[in-house]
C-alpha positions in Angstrom: 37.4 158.3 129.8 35.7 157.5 132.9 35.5 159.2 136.1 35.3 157.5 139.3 33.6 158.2 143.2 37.2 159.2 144.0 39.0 161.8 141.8 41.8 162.2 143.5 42.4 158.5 144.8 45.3 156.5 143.3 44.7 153.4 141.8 46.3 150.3 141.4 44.9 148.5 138.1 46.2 144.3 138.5 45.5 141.9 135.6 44.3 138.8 136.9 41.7 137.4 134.4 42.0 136.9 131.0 40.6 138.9 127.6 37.2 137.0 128.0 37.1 137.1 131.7 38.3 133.8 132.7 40.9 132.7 135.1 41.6 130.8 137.9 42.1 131.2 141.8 45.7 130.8 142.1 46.4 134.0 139.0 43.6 136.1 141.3 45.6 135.1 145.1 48.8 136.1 143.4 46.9 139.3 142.5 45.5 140.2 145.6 49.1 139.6 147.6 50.7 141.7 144.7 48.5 144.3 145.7 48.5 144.3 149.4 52.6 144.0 148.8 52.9 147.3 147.0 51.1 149.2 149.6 46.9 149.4 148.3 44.5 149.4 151.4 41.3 148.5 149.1 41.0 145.8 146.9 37.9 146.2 144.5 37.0 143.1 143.1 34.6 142.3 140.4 34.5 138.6 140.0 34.1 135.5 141.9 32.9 132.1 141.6 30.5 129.6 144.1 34.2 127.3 144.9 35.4 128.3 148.0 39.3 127.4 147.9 41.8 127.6 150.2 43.9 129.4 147.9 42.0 132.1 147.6 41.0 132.3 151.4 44.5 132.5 151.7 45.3 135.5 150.1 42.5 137.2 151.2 43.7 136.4 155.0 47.0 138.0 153.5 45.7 140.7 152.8 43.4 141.5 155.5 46.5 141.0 157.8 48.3 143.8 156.0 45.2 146.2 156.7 43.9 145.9 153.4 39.8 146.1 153.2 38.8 143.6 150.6 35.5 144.4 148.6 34.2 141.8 146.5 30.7 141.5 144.0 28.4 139.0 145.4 27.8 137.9 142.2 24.7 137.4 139.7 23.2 134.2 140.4 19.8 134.6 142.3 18.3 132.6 138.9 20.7 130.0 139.6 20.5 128.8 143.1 21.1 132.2 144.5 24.6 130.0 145.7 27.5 132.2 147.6 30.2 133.8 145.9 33.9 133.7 146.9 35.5 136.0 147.6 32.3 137.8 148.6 31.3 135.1 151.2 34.0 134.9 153.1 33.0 137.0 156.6 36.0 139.5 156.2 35.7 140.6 152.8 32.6 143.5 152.3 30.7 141.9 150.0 28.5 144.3 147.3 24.7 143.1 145.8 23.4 145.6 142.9 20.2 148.1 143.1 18.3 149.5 140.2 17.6 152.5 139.2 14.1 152.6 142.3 17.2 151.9 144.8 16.4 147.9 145.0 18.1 145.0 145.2 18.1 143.3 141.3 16.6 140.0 140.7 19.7 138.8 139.3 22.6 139.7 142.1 22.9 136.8 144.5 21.7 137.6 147.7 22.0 136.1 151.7 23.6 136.5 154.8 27.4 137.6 153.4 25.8 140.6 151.5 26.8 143.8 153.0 25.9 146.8 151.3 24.2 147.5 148.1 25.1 149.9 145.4 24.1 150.8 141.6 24.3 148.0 139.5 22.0 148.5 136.5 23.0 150.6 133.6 26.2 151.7 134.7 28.3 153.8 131.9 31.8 151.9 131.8 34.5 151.0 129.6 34.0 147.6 127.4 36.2 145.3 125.1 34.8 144.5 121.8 36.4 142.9 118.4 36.7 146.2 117.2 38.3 148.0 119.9 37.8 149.6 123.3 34.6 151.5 123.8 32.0 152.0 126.4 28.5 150.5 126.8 26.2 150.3 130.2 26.7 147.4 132.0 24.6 145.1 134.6 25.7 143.3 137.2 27.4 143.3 141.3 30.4 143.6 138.8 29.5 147.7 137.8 28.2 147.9 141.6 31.4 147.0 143.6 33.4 150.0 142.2 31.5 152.1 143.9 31.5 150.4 146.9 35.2 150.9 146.4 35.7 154.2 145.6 33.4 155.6 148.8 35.7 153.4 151.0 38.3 155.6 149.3 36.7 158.8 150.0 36.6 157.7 153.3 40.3 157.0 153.4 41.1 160.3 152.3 39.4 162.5 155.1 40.3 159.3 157.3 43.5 158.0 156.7 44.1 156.6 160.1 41.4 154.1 160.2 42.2 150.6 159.6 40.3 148.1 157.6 37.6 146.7 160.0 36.8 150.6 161.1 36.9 151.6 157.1 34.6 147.9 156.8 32.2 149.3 159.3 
């Protein structure tokens, strides 16, 4: 029920938090080699925390060794120390702030020197979870920003396919 940047693009959906959006680093690192293993040269991201672990680092360097260009949402905590987000912060990933509808940056996403690009992150149409089923609802948040992010890098991909992930990160 929802279209994306990319209509043509392939996607690889992997499960690595649970119903309410919690998990842990070690379920998303076995996510993230699962998906550079079966071949995906984006991983779109919407989540991180302010822990760096090695874990984590880890399977980001895994992927990023297997050409995979990893996007990441910087996260939404200006209010709350405006601290860096992981995956986001980490220099190899291409880490994604949200704009509003006057194209600038929010007062919630978590800004600095890891931010990369910017993209719509305020009242984006998307699928939601709710106790009475799936339905849709506009959402807020460097979490509705990073897909697009992601599906441009796509686009890109498509008329380039021979570029590897630091040209596609450029």
């Amino acid at each position: 029920g929802i279209a994306g940047v990319c209509w043509s693009c392939k996607t690889l959906p992997v499960k690595v938090l649970g119903s309410r959006g919690d998990g842990d680093d070690a379920t998303i690192a076995q996510g993230i080699r699962w998906a550079a293993d079966q071949g995906a040269r984006i991983i779109s991201m919407s989540l991180g925390g302010t822990v760096d672990t090695q874990v984590l680092r880890e399977a980001v360097d895994y992927a990023r060794s297997r050409n995979v260009l990893v996007i990441a949402a910087s996260g939404n905590g200006q209010a709350r120390g405006n601290r860096p987000s992981y995956p986001a912060a980490y220099s190899d990933v291409l880490a994604v702030s949200a704009t509003d509808g006057s194209d600038t940056v929010t007062g919630f996403s978590t800004t600095g020197d890891f931010v990369d690009i910017s993209a719509p992150g305020v009242g984006v149409w998307s699928t939601v979870w709710t106790p009475s089923g799936d339905s849709y609802a506009a959402a807020n948040g460097t979490s509705a920003a990073c897909p697009y992010v992601a599906g441009a890098a796509a686009l890109i991909l498509s008329l380039r396919p021979e570029l590897n992930a630091d040209q596609l990160m450029q």
